[in-house]
DOTIMI-918344 format. One record per atom (N, C-alpha, C): x, y, z; residue number from 1; residue in one letter. Coordinates in steps of 0.05 Angstrom, whole numbers, plus 32768, in hexadecimal, padded with zeros to 4 digits. Each point is the difference from the previous one (the first is absolute). Last residue first. Layout:
// residues N
> c1,c2,c3,k,r
> X,Y,Z,NUM,A $
...
END
This chain:
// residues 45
> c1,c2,c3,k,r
> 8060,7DA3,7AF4,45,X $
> 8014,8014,7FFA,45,X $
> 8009,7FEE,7FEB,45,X $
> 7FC5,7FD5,8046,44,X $
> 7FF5,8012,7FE2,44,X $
> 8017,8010,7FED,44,X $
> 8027,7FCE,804A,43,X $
> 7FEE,7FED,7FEC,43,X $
> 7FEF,800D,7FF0,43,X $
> 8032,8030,8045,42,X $
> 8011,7FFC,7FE6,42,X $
> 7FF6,7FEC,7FEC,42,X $
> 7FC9,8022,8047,41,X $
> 8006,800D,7FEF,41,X $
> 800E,7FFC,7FEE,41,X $
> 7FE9,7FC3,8045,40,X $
> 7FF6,8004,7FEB,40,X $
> 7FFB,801B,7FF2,40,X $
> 803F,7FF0,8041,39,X $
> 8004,7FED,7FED,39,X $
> 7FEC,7FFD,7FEC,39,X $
> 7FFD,8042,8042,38,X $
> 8015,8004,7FF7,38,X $
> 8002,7FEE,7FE2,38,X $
> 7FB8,7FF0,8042,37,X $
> 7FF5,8019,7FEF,37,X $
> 801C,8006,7FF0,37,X $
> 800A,7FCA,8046,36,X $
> 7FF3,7FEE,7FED,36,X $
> 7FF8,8016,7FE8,36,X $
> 8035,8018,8045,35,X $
> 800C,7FF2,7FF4,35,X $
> 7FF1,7FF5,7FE6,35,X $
> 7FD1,8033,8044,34,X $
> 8015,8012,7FF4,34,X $
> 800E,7FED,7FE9,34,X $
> 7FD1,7FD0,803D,33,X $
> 7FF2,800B,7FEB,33,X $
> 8006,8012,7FF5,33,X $
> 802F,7FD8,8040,32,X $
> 7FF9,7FEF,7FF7,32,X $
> 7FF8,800B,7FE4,32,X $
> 800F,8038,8045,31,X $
> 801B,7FF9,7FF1,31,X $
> 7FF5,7FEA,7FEF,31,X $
> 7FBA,8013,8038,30,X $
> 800B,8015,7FF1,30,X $
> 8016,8002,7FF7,30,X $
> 7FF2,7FB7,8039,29,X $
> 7FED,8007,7FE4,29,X $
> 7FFD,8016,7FF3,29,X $
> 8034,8000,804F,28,X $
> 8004,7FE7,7FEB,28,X $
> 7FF0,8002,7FE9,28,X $
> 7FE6,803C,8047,27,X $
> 801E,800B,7FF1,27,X $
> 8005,7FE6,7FED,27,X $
> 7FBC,7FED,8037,26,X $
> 7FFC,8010,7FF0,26,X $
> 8012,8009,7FE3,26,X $
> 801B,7FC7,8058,25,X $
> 7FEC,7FF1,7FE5,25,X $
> 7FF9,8018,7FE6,25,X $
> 8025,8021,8051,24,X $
> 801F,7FFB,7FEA,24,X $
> 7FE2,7FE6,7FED,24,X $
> 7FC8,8030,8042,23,X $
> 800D,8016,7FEF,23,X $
> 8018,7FFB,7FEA,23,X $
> 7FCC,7FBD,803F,22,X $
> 7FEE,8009,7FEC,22,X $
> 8011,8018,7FE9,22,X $
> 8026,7FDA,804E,21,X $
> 8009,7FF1,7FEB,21,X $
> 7FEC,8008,7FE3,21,X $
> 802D,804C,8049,20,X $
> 7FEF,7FF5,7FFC,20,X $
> 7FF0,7FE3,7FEA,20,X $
> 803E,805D,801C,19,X $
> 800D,7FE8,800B,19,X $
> 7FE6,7FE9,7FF9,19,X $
> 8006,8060,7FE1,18,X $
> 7FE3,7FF5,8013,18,X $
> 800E,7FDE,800C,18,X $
> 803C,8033,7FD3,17,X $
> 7FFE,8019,800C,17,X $
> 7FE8,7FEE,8011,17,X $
> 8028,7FD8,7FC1,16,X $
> 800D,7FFF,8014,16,X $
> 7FFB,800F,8012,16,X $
> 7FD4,7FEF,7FAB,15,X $
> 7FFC,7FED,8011,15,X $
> 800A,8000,801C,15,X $
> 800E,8051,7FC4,14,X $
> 7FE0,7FFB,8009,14,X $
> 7FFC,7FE3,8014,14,X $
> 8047,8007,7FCD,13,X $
> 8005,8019,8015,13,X $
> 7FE1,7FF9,8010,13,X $
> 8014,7FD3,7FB0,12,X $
> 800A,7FF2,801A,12,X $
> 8003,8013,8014,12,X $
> 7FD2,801F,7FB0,11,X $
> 7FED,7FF1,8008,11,X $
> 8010,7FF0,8020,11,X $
> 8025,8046,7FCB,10,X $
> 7FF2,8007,8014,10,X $
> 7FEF,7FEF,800D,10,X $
> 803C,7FE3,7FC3,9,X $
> 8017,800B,8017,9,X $
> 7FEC,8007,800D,9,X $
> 7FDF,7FED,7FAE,8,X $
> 8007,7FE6,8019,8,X $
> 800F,8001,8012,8,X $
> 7FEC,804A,7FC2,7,X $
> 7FE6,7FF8,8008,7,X $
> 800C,7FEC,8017,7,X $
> 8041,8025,7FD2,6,X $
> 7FF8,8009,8015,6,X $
> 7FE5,7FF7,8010,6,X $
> 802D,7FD8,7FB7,5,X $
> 800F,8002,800E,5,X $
> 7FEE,800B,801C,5,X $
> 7FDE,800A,7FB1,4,X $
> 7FFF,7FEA,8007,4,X $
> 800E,7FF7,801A,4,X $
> 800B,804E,7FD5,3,X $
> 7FE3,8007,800D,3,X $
> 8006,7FD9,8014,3,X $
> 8047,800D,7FC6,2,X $
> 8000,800F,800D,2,X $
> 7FE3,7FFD,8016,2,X $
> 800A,7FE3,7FA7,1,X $
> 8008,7FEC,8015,1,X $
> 8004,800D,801B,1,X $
END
């Protein structure tokens, strides 16, 4: 959970650093799909 953590800490860093709506859209879906890959792990698991 850790990594996880960090991945989406770098992804809102990244949005804040290019201030940009293309860059926090990005960051969203990358939390998005972090999440989705999470939940369907515990569904194969």
């Amino acid at each position: 959970m850790v990594g996880l953590s960090e991945s989406i800490k770098d992804s809102l860093r990244g949005a804040a650093a290019l201030r940009s709506q293309n860059a926090t859209l990005h960051a969203i879906i990358c939390i998005y799909a972090t999440y989705f890959l999470v939940d369907t792990n515990k569904v194969i698991l």
